[in-house]
C-alpha positions in Angstrom: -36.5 50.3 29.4 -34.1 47.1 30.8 -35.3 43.8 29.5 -37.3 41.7 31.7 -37.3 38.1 32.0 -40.0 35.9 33.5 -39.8 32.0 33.2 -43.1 30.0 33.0 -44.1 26.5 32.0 -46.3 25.4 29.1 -46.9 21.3 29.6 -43.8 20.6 30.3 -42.1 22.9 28.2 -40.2 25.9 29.8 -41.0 29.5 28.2 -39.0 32.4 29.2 -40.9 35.5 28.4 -39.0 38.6 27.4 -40.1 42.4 27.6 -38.4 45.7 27.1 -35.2 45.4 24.6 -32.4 42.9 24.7 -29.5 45.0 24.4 -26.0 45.2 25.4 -25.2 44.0 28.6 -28.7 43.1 29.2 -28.9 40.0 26.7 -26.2 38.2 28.8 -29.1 36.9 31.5 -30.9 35.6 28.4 -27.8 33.7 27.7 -27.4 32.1 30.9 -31.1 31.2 31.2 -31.5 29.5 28.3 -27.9 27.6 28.6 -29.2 26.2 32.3 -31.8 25.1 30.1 -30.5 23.6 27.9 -29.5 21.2 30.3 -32.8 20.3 31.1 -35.0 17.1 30.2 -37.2 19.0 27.9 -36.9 18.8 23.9 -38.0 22.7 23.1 -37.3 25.9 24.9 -39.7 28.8 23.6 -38.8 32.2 24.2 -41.4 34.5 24.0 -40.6 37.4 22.3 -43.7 39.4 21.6 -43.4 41.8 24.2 -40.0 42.4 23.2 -39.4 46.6 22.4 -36.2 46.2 20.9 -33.0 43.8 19.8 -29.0 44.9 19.1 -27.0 43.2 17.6 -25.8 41.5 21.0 -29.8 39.8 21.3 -29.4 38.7 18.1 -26.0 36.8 18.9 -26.9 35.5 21.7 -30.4 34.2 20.5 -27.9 32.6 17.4 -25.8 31.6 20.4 -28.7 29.7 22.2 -30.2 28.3 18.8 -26.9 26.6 17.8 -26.8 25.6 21.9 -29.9 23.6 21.8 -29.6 22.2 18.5 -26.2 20.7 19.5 -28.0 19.1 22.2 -30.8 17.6 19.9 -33.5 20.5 21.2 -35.0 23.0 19.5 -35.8 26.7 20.2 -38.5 28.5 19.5 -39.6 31.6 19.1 -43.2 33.1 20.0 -45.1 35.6 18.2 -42.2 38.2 17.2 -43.4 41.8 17.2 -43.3 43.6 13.7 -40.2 44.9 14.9 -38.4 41.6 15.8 -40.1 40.3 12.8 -38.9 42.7 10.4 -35.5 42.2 11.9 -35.5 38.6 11.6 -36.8 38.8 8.2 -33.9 41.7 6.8 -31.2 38.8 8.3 -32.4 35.9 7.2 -32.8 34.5 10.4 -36.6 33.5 10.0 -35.0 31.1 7.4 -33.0 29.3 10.7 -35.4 29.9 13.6 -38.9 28.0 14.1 -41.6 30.7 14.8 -44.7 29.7 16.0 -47.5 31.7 16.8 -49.2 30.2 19.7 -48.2 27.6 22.2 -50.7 25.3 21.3 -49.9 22.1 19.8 -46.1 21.9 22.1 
């Protein structure tokens, strides 16, 4: 399954909800959505991930990518309700240590 990326709005906060697996060539679309983004007048971007199958090593770089993106422009990035998968992944590297996960979209 191809990942599949639809963009929504909490409040004024732009979410970009991701299902099947971010893989390979696939990941670059999340890339360029969140770097238009991140131009944007908004202070978080969430990407929800908990319809998310699968993640290479290429989704994790660019969701590093996009994290360090953001933060240079004083927003933050936020992840939504990782699947044990995604969590278990985040968790063996560390990266729940660096991201902000967030378990509902109440309270943005």
């Amino acid at each position: 399954m191809g990942l599949r990326i639809r963009m929504k709005k909490h409040n004024a906060t732009p979410v970009l909800q991701l299902s099947g697996s971010a893989v390979g060539e696939d990941v670059r679309k999340i890339s360029e959505k969140i770097s238009g983004l991140a131009e944007g007048d908004w202070s978080a971007v969430v990407v929800d991930i908990s319809n998310l199958d699968s993640v290479d090593s290429n989704g994790l770089g660019v969701f590093v990518f996009s994290w360090k993106l953001l933060e240079s422009k004083g927003k933050r990035l936020l992840f939504l309700n990782p699947n044990g998968f995604v969590k278990d992944l985040f968790e063996g590297s560390n990266l729940h240590k660096v991201f902000t996960i967030i378990d509902s979209l109440e309270g943005l």
